[in-house]
C-alpha positions in Angstrom: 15.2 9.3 14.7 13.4 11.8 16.6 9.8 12.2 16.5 7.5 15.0 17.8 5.1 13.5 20.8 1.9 14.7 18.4 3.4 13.4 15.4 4.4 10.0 17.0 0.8 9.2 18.3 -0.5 10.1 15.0 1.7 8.1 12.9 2.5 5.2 15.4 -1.3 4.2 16.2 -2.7 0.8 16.6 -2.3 -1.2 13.0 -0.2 1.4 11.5 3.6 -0.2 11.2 5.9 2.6 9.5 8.7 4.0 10.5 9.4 6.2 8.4 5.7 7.7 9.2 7.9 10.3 11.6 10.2 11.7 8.3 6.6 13.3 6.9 5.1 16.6 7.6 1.6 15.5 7.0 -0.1 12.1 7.0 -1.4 13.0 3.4 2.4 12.8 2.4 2.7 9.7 3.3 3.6 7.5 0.2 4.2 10.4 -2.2 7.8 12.0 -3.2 7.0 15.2 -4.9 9.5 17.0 -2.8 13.1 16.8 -4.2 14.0 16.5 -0.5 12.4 13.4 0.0 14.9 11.2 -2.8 18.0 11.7 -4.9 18.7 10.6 -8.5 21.3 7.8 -8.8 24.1 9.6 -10.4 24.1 11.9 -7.5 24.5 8.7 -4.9 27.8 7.1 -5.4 27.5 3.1 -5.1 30.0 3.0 -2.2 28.0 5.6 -0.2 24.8 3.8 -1.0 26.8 0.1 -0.3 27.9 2.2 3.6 24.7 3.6 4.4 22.7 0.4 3.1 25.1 -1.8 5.3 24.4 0.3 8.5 21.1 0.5 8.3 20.4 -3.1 7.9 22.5 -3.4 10.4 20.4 -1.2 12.7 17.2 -3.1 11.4 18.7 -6.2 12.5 19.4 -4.9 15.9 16.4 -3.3 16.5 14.2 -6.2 15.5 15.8 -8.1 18.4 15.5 -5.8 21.1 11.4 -4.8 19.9 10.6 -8.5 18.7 9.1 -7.5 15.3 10.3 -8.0 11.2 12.0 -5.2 9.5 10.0 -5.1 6.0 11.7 -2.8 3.3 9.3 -2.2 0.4 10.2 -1.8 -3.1 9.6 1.8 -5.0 11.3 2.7 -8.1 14.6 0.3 -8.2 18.1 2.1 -9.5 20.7 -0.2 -11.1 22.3 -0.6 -7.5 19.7 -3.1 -6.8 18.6 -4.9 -10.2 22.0 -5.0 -11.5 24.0 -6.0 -8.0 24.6 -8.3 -6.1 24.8 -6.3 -3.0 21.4 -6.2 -1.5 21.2 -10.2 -1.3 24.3 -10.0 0.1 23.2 -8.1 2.8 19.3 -10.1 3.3 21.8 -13.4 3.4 23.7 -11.7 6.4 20.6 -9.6 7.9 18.0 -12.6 7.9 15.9 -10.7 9.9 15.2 -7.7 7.4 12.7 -8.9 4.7 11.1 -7.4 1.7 8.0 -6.2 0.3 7.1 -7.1 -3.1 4.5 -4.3 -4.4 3.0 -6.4 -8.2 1.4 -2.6 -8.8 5.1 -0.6 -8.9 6.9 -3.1 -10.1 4.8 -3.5 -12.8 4.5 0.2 -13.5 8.2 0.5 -13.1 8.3 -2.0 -15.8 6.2 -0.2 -18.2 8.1 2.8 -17.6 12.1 2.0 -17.2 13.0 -0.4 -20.5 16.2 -1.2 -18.3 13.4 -3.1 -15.8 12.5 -6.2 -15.9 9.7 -7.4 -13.4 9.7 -10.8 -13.6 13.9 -10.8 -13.4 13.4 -9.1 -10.0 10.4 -11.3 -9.1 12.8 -13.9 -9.3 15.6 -12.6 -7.7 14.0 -11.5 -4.4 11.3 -13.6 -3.3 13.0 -15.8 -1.4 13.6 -13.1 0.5 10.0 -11.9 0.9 7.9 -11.8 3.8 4.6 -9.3 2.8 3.2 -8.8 -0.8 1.1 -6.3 -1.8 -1.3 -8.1 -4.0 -3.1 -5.5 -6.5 -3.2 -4.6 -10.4 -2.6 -1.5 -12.7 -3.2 -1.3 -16.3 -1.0 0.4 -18.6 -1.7 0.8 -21.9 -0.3 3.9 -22.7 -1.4 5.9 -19.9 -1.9 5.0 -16.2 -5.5 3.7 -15.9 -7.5 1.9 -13.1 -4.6 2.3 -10.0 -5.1 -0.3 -7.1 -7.1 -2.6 -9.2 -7.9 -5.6 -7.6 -5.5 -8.1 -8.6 -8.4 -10.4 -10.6 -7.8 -13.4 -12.8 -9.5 -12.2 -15.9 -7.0 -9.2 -16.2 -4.9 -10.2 -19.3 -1.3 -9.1 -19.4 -1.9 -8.9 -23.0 -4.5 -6.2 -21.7 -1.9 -3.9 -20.2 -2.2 -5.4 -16.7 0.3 -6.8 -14.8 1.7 -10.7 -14.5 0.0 -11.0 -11.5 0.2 -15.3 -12.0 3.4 -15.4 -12.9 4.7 -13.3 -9.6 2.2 -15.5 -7.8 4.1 -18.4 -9.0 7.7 -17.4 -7.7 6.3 -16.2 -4.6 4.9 -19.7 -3.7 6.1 -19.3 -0.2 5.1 -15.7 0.9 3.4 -15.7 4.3 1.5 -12.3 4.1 -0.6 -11.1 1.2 -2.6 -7.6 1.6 -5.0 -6.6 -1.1 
């Protein structure tokens, strides 16, 4: 991945991490896909090319971790059946020790609310062994979207529309890095 010389001292400045800061046009871009450029809708991605490319670029993670000494984190953002209802991505964290996962209680939780397929908790469960950073913060949903990056505070009741935010605690026991 080539990045312009501008671009790459922008995006690749002290405490800023991301890679895949040099794929964006803009650093108000950053985190958002409104352009239909920037994903694809599962029935358009075969599982065997998404099993291929997924494969090499863990691969490439892992390799590049070695030779720059740091932890390749992939965060999770709207989950397709390829990961909640396969096998395949543990497969490849069990061979690619060194790439870890973000767990983000916000979108999953939204995700939740939104995809009756999704079940938070379930994938919670299934990855946090695997998990090296989690972003630690609330939203409520209660019909509509309401009070984004809350903080993640123990009074917020599930019940309420807010997320599980005890219960992810709980299977996460052994995360090393929380950010608020």
């Amino acid at each position: 991945m080539l990045c312009h010389v501008k671009k790459f001292d922008r995006d690749f400045r002290e405490n800023f991490y991301g890679i895949e800061a040099c794929l964006f046009k803009d650093e108000k871009d950053i985190w958002r896909f409104a352009d239909e450029s920037e994903y694809m809708y599962e029935q358009d991605y075969p599982i065997d090319k998404f099993k291929k490319y997924s494969k090499n670029l863990f691969c490439w993670l892992s390799e590049k971790s070695l030779e720059y000494n740091f932890i390749p984190v992939l965060e999770f953002d709207g989950l397709n059946k390829y990961v909640c209802e396969e096998n395949f991505l543990e497969s490849l964290l069990e061979k690619y020790k060194a790439v870890r996962l973000c767990l983000d209680t916000g979108r999953l939780h939204l995700q939740n609310k939104i995809d009756s397929d999704f079940d938070e908790k379930e994938i919670i469960r299934k990855f946090a062994r695997y998990t090296e950073v989690v972003h630690l913060w609330n939203v409520k949903i209660s019909g509509n979207l309401e009070n984004n990056h809350f903080p993640a505070l123990p009074s917020l009741k599930v019940e309420d529309g807010w997320a599980p935010i005890l219960l992810g605690c709980f299977y996460i026991g052994g995360v090393k890095n929380v950010s608020r």
